[in-house]
C-alpha positions in Angstrom: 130.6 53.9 90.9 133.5 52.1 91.6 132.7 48.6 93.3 136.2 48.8 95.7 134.6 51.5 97.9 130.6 52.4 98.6 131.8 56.2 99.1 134.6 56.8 96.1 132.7 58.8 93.5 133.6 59.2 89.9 132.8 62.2 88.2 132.9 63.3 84.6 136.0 65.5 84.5 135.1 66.2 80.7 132.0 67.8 81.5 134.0 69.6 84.8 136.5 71.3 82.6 133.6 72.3 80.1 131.8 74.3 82.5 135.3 75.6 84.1 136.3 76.5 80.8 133.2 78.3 79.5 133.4 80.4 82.7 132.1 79.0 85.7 134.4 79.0 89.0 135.2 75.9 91.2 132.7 77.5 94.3 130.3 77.5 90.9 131.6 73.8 90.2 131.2 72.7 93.2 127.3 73.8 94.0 126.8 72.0 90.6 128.5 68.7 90.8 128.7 68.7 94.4 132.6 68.2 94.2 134.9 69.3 96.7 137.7 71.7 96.5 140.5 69.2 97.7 138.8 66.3 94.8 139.4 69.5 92.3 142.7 69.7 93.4 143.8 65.7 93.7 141.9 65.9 90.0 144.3 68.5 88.9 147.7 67.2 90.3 146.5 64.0 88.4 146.2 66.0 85.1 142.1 64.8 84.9 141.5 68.9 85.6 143.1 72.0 84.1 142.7 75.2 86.1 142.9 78.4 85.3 146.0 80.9 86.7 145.7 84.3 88.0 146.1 85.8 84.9 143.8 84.3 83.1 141.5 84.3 85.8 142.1 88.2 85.8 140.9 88.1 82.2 138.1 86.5 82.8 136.7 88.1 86.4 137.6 91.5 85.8 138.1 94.3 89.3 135.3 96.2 89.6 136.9 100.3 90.3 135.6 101.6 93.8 132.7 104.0 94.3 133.2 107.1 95.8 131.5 106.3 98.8 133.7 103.0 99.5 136.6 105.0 99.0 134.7 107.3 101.5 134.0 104.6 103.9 137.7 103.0 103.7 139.2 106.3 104.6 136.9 106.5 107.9 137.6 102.7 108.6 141.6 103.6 108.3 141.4 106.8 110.2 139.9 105.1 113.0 141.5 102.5 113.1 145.2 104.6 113.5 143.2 107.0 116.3 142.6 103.8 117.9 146.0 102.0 117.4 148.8 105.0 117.6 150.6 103.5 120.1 151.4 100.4 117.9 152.0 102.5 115.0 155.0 104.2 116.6 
């Protein structure tokens, strides 16, 4: 704890980028260490934190194919939404 401020928090960033690196996602991160988003970020632009980009993150958290039936259920959601909106869509 650092004795300037009663509410500055230091956090093991080692430990941070273990976890973030064997998988675990900064919502994940933050339930465990109790760090906030904007601390993960100020950690980052200092270089204490190494995130992820989208293509890795791709790699990693794969997009699961639709089902049928939300492919069924988008189509109705879409189709009533343009019954309901025609005069916008012109």
């Amino acid at each position: 704890m650092d004795t300037n401020s009663k509410y500055h928090i230091r956090y093991d960033w080692s430990l941070i980028q273990k976890d973030h690196d064997d998988g675990m996602t900064w919502r994940q991160l933050q339930d465990k260490y109790g760090v906030t988003s904007s601390t993960i970020v100020k950690a980052k632009q200092r270089g204490d934190f190494n995130s992820r980009n989208k293509s890795e993150a791709a790699k990693i958290y794969p997009r699961k194919p639709l089902t049928e039936q939300h492919k069924l259920n988008l189509s109705i959601a879409r189709t009533k939404y343009l019954k309901e909106n025609r005069i916008k869509m012109k």
